[in-house]
MIDOSE-1310 file (N, C-alpha, C; in nm, 2 decimals, decimal comma, always signed):
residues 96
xxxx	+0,08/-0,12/+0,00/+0,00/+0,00/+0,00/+0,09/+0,12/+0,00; +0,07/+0,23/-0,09/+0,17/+0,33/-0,11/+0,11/+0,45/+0,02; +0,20/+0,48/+0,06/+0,13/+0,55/+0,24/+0,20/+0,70/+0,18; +0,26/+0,80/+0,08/+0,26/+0,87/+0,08/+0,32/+0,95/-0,04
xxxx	+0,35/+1,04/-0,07/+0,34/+1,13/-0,19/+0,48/+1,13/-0,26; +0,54/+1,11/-0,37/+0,70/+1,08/-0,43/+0,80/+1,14/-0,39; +0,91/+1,16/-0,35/+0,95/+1,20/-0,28/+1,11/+1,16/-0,34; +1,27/+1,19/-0,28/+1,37/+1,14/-0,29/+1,40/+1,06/-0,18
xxxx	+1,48/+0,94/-0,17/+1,48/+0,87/-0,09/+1,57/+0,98/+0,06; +1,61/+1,10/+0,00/+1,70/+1,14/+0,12/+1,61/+1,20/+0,21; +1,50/+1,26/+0,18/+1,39/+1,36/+0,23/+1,29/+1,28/+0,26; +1,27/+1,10/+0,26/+1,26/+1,01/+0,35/+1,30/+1,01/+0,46
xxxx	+1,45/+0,94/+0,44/+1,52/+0,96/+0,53/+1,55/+1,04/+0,66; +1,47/+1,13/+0,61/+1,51/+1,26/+0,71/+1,38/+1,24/+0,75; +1,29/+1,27/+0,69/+1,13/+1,21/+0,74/+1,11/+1,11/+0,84; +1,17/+1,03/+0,85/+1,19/+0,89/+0,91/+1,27/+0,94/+1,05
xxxx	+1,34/+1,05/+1,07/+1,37/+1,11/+1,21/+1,52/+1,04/+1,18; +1,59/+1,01/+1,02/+1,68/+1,02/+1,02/+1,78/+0,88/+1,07; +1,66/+0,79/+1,00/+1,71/+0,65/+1,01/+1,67/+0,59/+0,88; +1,71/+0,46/+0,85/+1,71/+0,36/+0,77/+1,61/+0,28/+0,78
xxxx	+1,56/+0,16/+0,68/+1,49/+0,06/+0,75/+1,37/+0,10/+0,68; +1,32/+0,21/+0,62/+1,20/+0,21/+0,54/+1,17/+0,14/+0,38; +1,06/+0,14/+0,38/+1,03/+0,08/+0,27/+0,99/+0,14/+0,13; +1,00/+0,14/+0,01/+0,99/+0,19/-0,11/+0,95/+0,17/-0,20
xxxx	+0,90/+0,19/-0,32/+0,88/+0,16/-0,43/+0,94/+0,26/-0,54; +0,97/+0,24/-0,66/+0,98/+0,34/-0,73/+0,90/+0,31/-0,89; +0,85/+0,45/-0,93/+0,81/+0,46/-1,11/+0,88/+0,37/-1,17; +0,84/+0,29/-1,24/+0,90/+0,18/-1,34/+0,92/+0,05/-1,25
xxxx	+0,94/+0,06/-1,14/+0,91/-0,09/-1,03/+0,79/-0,14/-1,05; +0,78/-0,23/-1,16/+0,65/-0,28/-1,15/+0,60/-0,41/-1,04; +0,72/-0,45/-1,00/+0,72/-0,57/-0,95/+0,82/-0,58/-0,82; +0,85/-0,44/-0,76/+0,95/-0,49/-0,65/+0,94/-0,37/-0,58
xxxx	+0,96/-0,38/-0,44/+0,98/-0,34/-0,33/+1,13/-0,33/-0,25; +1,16/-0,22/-0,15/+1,35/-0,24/-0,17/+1,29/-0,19/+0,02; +1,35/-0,17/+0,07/+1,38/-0,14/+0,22/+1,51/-0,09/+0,20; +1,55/+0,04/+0,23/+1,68/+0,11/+0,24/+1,75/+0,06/+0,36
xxxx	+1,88/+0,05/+0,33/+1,96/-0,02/+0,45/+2,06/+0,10/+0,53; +2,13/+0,17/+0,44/+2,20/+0,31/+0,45/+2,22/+0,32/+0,39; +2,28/+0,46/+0,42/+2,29/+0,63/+0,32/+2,47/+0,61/+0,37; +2,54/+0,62/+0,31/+2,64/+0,65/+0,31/+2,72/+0,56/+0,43
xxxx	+2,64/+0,41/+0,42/+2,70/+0,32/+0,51/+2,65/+0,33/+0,65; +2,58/+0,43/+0,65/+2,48/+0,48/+0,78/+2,40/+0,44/+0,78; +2,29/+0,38/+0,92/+2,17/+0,33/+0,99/+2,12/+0,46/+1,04; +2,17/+0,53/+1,10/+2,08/+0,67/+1,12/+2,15/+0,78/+1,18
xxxx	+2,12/+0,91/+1,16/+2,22/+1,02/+1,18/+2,19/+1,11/+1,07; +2,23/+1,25/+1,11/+2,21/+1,31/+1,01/+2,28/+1,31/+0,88; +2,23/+1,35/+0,77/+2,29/+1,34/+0,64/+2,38/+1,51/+0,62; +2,45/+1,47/+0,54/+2,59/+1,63/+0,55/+2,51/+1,67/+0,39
xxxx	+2,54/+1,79/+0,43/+2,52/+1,83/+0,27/+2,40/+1,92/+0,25; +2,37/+1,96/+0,14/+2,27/+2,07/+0,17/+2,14/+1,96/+0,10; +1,96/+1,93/+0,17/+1,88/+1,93/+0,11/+1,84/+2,01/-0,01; +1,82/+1,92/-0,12/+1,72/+1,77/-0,10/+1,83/+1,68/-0,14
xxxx	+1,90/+1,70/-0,16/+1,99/+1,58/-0,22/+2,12/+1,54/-0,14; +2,19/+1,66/-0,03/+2,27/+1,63/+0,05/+2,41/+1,53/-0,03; +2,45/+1,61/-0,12/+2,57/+1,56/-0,19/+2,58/+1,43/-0,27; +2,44/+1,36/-0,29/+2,38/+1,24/-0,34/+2,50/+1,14/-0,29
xxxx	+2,46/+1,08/-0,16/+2,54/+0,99/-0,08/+2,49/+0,83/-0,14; +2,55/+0,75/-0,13/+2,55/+0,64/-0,22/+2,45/+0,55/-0,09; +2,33/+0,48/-0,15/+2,21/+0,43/-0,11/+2,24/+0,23/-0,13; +2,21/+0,15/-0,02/+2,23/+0,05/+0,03/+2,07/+0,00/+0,04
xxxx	+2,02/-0,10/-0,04/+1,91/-0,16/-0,02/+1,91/-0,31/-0,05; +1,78/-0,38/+0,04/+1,76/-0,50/-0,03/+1,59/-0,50/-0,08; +1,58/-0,55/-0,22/+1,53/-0,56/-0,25/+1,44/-0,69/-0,31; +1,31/-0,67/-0,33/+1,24/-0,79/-0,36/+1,11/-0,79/-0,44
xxxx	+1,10/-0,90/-0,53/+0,98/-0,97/-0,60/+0,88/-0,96/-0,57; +0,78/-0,87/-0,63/+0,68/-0,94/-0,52/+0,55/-1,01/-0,58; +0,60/-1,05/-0,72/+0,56/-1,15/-0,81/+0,57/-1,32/-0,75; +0,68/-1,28/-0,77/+0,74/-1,43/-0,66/+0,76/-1,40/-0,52
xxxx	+0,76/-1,31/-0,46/+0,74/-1,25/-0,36/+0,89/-1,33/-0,25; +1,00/-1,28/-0,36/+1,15/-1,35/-0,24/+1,21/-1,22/-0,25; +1,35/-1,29/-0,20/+1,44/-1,19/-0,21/+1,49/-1,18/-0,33; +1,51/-1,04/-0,39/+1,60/-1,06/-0,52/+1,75/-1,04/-0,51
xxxx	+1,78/-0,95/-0,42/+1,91/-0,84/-0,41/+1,92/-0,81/-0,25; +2,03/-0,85/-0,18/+2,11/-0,80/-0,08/+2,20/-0,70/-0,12; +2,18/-0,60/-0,01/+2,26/-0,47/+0,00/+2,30/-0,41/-0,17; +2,21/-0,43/-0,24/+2,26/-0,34/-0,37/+2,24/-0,17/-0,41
xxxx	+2,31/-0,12/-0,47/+2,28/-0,02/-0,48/+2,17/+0,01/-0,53; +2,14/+0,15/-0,46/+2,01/+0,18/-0,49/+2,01/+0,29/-0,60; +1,95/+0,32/-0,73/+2,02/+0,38/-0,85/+1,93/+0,51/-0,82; +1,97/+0,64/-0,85/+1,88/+0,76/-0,85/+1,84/+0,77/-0,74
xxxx	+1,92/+0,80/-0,61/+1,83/+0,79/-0,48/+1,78/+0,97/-0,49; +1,83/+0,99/-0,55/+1,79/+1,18/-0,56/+1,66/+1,21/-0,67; +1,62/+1,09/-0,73/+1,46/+1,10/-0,83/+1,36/+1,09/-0,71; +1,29/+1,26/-0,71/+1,12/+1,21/-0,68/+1,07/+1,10/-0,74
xxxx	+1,10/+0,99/-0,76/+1,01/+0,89/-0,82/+0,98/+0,78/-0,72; +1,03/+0,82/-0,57/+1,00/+0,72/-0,52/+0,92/+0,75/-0,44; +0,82/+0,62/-0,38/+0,69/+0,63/-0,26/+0,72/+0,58/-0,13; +0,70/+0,60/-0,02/+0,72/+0,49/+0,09/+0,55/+0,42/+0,10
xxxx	+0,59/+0,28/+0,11/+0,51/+0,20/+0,11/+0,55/+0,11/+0,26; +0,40/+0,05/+0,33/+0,42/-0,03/+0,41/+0,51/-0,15/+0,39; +0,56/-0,19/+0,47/+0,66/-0,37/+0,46/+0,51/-0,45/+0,38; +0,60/-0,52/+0,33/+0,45/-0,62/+0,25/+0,46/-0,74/+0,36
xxxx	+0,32/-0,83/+0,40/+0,32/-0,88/+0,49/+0,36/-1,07/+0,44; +0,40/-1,08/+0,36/+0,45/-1,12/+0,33/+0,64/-1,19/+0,39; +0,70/-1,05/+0,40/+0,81/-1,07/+0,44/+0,82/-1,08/+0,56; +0,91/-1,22/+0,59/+0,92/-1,16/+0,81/+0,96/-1,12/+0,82
């Protein structure tokens, strides 16, 4: 279920009170879901750099099918973390 309006994953982040661990989708994901792991090797703390983009710090996710509903991708990079194209979406209940 998409819970809110597109956004860049960093202005998440910061939304999130500046932790990791949320969930995503992005335009053109037709079929997968990613949980951000860290920003710049970080779990939570502020990000350096000036909003919205904060020096576009390199993005750490696992991602997943939710066709087949597994894992696809541990810790891979996350491409365009600075495109409004992404949503935060609930964990699908699916995963434990």
């Amino acid at each position: 279920m998409t819970t809110d309006a597109p956004r860049n994953i960093y202005e998440m982040y910061v939304a999130n009170g500046n932790k990791a661990g949320f969930w995503v989708q992005r335009d053109g994901w037709e079929a997968h879901v990613a949980q951000v792991i860290s920003i710049s090797g970080e779990t939570e703390g502020p990000l350096r750099g000036k909003p919205p983009y904060y020096g576009n710090p390199h993005v750490v996710m696992d991602l997943y099918d939710t066709w087949d509903r597994k894992l696809k991708a541990v810790g891979a990079d996350l491409s365009c973390p600075g495109s409004d194209g992404y949503w935060l979406v609930d964990k699908p209940n699916w995963i434990a």
